[in-house]
C-alpha positions as CSV (number, residue, x, y, z in Angstrom):
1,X,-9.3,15.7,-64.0
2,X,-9.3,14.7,-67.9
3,X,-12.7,14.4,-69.3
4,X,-13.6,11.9,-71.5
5,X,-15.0,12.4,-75.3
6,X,-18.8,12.8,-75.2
7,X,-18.9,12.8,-79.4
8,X,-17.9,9.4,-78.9
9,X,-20.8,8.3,-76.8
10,X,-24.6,8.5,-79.0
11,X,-27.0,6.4,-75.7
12,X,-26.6,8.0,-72.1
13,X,-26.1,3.9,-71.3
14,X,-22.3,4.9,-73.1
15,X,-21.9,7.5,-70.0
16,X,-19.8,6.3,-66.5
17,X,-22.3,5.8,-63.9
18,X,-24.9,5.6,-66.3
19,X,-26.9,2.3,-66.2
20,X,-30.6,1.4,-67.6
21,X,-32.2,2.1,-64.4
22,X,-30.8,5.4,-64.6
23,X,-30.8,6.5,-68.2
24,X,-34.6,5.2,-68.0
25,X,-35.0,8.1,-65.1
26,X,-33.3,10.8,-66.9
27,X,-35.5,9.9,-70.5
28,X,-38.3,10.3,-68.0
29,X,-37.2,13.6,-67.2
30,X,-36.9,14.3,-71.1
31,X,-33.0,13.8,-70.6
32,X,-32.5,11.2,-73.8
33,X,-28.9,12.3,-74.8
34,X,-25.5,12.7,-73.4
35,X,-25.1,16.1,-75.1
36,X,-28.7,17.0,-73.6
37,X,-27.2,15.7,-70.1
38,X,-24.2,17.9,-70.4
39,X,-25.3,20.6,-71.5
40,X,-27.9,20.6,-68.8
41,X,-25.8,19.9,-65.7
42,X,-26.0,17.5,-62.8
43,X,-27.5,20.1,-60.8
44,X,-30.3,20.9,-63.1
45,X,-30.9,17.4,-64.1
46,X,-31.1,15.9,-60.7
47,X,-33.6,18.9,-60.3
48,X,-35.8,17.6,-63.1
49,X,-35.6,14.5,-61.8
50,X,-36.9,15.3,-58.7
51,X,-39.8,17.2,-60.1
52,X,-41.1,13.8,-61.7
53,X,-40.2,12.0,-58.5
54,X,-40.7,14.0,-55.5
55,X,-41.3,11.3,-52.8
56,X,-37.9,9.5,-54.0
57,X,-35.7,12.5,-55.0
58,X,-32.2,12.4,-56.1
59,X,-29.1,11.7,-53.4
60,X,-25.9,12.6,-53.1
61,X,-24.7,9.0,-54.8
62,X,-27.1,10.0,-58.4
63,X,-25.6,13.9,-58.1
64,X,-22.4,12.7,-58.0
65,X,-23.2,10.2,-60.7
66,X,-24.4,12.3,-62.6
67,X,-21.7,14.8,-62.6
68,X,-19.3,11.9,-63.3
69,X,-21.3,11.0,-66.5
70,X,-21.1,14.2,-67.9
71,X,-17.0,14.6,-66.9
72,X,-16.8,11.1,-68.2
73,X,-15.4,9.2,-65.1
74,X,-16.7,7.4,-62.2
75,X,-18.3,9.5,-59.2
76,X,-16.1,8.2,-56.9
77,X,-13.3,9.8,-58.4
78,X,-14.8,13.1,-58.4
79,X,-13.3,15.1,-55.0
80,X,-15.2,15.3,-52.1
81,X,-14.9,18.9,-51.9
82,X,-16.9,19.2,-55.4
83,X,-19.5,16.6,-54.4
84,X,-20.4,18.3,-51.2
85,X,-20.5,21.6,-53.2
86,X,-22.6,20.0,-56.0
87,X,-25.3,18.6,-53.0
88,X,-25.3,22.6,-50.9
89,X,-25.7,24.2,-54.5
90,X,-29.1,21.3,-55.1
91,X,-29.8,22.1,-51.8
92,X,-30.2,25.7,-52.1
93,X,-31.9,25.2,-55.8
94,X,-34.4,23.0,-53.9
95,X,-34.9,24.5,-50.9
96,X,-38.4,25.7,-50.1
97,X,-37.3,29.5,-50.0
98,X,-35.7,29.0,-53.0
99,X,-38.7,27.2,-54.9
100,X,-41.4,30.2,-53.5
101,X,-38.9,33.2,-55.1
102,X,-38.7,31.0,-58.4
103,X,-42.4,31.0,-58.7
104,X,-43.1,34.3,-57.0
105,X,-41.2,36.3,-59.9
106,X,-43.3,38.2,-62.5
């Protein structure tokens, strides 16, 4: 899959999947730039995300849009294979197990 130029593209609004609604989520969850987006991951973002939304968290559509954005295509053309592996790796980063050993570490 060819990713698209990111230097090109200065508002997250310039990013596939990426509309007002949703750029206004991510600047809410200090996510302003596509560099900051990228650099970040879809993972991590949809985790912030949730922490400023927690009774609405991210689904498997905004993941997936999310990692389209960043490879600079739509998230439908991203294989179903990788999607379902994005959502199990959210999962496991969001789990309650997995929230407890983050904040139980010294």
């Amino acid at each position: 899959m060819i990713m698209k130029n990111l230097d090109s593209r200065s508002e997250l609004t310039d990013m596939p999947n990426i509309g007002r609604e949703a750029a206004r989520l991510l600047a809410s969850a200090s996510i302003r730039t596509p560099q900051q987006l990228t650099r970040m991951g879809a993972v991590a973002a949809a985790i912030r995300i949730r922490s400023i939304r927690p009774d609405d968290p991210p689904c498997r559509s905004m993941l997936a849009g999310l990692e389209g954005a960043i490879r600079g295509v739509r998230w439908h053309a991203i294989p179903k294979t990788h999607r379902e592996a994005l959502w199990k790796e959210y999962e496991a980063r969001t789990s309650p197990c997995a929230v407890l050993a983050r904040t139980a570490r010294p």
